[in-house]
C-alpha positions in Angstrom: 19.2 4.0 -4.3 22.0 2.6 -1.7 22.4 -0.9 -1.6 21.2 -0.9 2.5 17.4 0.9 0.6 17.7 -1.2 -2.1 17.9 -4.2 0.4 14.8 -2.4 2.4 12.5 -2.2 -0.6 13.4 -6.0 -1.6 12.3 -6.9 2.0 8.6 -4.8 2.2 7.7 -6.2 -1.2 8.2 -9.7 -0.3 6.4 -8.5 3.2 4.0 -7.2 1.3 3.3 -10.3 -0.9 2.6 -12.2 2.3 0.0 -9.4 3.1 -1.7 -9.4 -0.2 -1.9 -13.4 -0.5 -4.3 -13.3 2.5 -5.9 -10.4 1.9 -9.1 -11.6 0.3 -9.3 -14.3 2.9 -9.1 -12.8 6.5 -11.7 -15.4 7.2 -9.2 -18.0 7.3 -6.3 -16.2 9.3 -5.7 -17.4 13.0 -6.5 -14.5 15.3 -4.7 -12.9 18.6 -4.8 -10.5 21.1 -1.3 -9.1 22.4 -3.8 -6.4 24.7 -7.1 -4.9 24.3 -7.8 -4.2 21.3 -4.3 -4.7 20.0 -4.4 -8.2 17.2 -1.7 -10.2 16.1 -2.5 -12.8 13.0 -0.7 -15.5 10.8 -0.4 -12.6 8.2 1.7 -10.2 10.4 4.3 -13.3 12.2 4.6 -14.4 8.5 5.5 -11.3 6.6 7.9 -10.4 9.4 9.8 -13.6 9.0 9.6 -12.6 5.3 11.4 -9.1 6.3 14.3 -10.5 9.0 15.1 -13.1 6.1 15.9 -10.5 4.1 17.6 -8.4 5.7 19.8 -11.3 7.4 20.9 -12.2 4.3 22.5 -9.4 3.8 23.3 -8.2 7.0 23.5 -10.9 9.4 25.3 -8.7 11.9 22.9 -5.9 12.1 20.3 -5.6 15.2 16.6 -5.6 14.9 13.5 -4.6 16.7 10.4 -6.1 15.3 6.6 -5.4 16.4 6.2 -9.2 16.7 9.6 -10.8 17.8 10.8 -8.1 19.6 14.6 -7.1 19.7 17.0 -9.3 18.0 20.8 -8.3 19.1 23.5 -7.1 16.9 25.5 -3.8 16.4 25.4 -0.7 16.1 22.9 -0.9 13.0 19.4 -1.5 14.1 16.3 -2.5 11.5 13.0 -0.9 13.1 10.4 -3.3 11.3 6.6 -3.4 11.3 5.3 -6.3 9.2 2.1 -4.9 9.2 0.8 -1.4 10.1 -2.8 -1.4 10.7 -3.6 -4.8 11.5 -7.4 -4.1 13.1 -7.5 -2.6 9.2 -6.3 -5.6 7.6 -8.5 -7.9 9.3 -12.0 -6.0 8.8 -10.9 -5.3 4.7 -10.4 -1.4 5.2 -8.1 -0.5 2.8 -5.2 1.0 5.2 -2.3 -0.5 6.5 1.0 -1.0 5.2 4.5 -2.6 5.4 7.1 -0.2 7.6 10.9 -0.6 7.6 13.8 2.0 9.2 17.2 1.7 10.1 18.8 3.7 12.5 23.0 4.1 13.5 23.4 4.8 16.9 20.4 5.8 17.5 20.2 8.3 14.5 17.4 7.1 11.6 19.3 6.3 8.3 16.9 5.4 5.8 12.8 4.5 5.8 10.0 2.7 3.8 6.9 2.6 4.1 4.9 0.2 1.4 1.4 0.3 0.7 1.5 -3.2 -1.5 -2.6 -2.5 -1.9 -2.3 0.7 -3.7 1.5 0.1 -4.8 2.5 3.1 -3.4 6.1 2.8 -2.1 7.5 5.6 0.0 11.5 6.0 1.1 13.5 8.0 2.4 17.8 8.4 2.8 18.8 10.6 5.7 20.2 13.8 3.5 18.7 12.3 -0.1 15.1 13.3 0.4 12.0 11.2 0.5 10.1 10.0 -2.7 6.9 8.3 -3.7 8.1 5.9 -6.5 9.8 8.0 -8.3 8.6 11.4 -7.3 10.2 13.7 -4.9 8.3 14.8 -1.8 7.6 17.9 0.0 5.3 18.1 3.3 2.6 21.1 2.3 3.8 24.9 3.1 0.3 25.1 5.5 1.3 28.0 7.7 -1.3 28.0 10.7 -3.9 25.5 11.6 -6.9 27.5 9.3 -8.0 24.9 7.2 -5.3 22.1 7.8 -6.3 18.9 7.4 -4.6 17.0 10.2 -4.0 13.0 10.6 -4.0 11.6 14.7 -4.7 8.2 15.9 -7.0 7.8 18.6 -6.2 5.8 22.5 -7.4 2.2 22.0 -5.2 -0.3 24.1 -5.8 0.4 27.6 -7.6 4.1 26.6 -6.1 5.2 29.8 -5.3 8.7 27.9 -8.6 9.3 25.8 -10.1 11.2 28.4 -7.0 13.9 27.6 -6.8 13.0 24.3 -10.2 14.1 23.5 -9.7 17.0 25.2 -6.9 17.8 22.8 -8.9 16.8 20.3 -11.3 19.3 20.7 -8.6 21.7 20.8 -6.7 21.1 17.5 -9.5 20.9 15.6 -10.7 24.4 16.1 -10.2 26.1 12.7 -9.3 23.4 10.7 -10.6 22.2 7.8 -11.1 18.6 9.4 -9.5 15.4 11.4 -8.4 12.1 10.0 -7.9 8.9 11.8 -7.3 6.2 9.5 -5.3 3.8 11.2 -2.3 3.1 10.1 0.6 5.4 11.3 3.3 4.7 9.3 0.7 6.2 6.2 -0.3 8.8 8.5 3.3 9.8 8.5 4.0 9.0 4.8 1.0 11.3 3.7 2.0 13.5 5.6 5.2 13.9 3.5 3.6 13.7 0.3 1.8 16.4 1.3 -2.1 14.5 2.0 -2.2 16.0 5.4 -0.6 18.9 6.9 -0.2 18.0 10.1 -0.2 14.9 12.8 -0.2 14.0 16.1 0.0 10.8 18.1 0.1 9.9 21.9 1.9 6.3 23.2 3.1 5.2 19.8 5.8 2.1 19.5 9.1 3.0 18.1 8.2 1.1 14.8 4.7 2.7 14.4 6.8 5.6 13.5 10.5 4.7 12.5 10.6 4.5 9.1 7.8 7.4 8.8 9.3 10.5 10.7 12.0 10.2 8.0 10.1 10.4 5.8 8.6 13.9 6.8 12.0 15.0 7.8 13.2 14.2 4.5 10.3 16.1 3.0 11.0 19.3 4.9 9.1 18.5 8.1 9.4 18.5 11.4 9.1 15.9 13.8 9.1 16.3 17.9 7.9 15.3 20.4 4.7 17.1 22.4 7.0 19.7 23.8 9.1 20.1 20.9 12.2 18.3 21.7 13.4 15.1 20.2 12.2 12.4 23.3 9.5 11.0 20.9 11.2 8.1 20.1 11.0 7.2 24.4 7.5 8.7 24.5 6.2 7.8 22.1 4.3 11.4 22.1 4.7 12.6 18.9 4.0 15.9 16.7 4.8 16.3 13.1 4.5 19.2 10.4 6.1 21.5 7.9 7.7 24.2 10.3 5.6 26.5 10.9 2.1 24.4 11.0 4.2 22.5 13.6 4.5 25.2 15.9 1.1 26.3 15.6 0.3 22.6 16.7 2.7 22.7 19.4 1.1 25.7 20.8 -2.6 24.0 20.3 -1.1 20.6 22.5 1.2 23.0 25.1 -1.7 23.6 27.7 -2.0 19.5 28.4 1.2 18.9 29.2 2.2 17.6 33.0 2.5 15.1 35.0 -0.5 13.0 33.2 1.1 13.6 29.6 4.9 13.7 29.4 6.3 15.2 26.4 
C-alpha cells in the first residue's frame, strides 16, 4: 500500500468512527436540508473535518473538494471526499452508506476507498495496482449481455426533474434481467460493482464525489466506466454507466435511444 493509500485508509476509518459513534443515536443528530430531499447532519460536517485533518497533516498542499465544504484550493493533487455516502440511509438505520475518498492528478483519478465501517468492508484501489476488498483482489463479473444481470442505479430525488426519463429507461434496462437494485449509496453501488455484487450500473446527475473514489474501483477491477454515450464526460455530467466490457455495451445500447437535448451524455 503507498504511503498517499495508506494515508486514505487512516482518514475513512477515523471518518468512519465519527459515523459509527452516532449510529445508534440518529435521534439526537441535528438535521438539514441542502435541497429537497438532499440532508446534511452533525454526523457528515464532523466525519469530514475528521477526513481534511488527515489528510492536511500529511499533505497540507494538496487541493480538496468535499460534499460539505466544498473546494479547498491547492495544486495539482485534488482529494475527492464524501464523509458520508447515503446520508437519507444513515439517518432512517438502513444499513447502507459508507465513507468515500479519491484523489485525482490533473484531473486523472490516482487512488480510491470506499469504507463500509458498518460491515468493515474496506475497498481500494491504485491506478495500475488493482482494486481489493481487504485483502482480496477484485474482478467486476464476466456478465456478457443484460440476460439475467443484476444491475445497481439510483433513482432522481432532488428536484426529480429527470424521473419522468429516468423511468422510462428504467423500464428499458430492466427487460431481461434478472432484477434492479437501488440501495442508496453510490460509492457501494460502485464498489459492489467491482467485487463483482452487481454486474452493471447506471446513474443520472451524480456529484463528482458520489463517484470518485468508486469508478476506480471498477476500472481497477476490469470495468468500464463512461459516461451515457460512452465517452469519458461523466465526471462534468454526472451521467454515468459502468460494467465489465461487454455488459457495458449492452447497457449503452439499452440507454442510447434517450439521449438529446433533455439528457446530455
Amino acid at each position: 500500500m503507498s504511503p498517499m493509500l495508506n494515508i486514505a485508509v487512516r482518514a475513512a476509518r477515523a471518518a468512519g468512527r465519527v459515523t459509527m459513534r452516532f449510529y445508534e443515536r440518529v435521534d439526537t443528530l441535528k438535521v438539514g436540508t441542502k435541497s429537497r430531499n438532499d440532508f446534511v447532519s452533525d454526523v457528515d460536517r464532523a466525519a469530514e473535518i475528521a477526513i481534511i485533518q488527515e489528510l492536511r497533516g500529511k499533505y497540507p498542499g494538496h487541493a480538496i473538494l468535499a460534499e460539505e465544504s466544498g473546494a479547498h484550493g491547492g495544486n495539482e493533487f485534488e482529494w475527492v471526499i464524501d464523509p458520508l455516502d447515503g446520508t437519507t440511509n444513515y439517518l432512517h438505520g438502513f444499513p447502507q452508506w459508507a465513507v468515500s475518498i479519491g484523489l485525482r492528478q490533473r484531473g486523472q483519478m490516482q487512488l480510491g476507498v470506499v469504507y463500509d465501517p458498518l460491515h468493515e468492508e474496506l475497498f481500494t484501489a491504485e491506478r495500475g495496482g488493482g482494486a481489493q476488498l481487504n485483502d482480496r483482489k477484485l474482478r467486476v463479473s464476466n456478465r456478457k449481455d443484460l440476460e439475467g444481470a443484476l444491475i445497481g442505479t439510483g433513482i432522481p430525488f432532488r428536484e426529480q426533474a429527470d424521473l419522468d426519463l429516468y423511468l422510462k429507461m428504467l423500464k428499458a434496462v430492466i427487460r431481461d434481467t434478472a432484477g434492479i437494485r437501488r440501495p442508496g449509496s453510490a460509492a457501494l453501488d460502485f464498489a459492489y460493482l467491482a467485487a463483482g455484487r452487481i454486474d452493471a450500473f447506471w446513474e443520472l446527475d451524480l456529484s463528482p464525489w458520489d463517484f470518485a473514489a468508486g469508478a476506480l474501483l471498477v476500472a481497477e477491477a476490469g470495468g468500464t466506466v463512461t459516461d451515457l454515450a460512452g465517452g469519458d464526460r461523466f465526471f462534468e455530467t454526472g451521467n454515468i454507466v459502468a460494467g465489465g466490457l461487454k455488459i457495458h455495451r449492452a447497457m449503452l445500447e439499452r440507454l442510447k435511444p434517450f439521449l438529446g437535448p433533455d439528457l446530455p451524455a
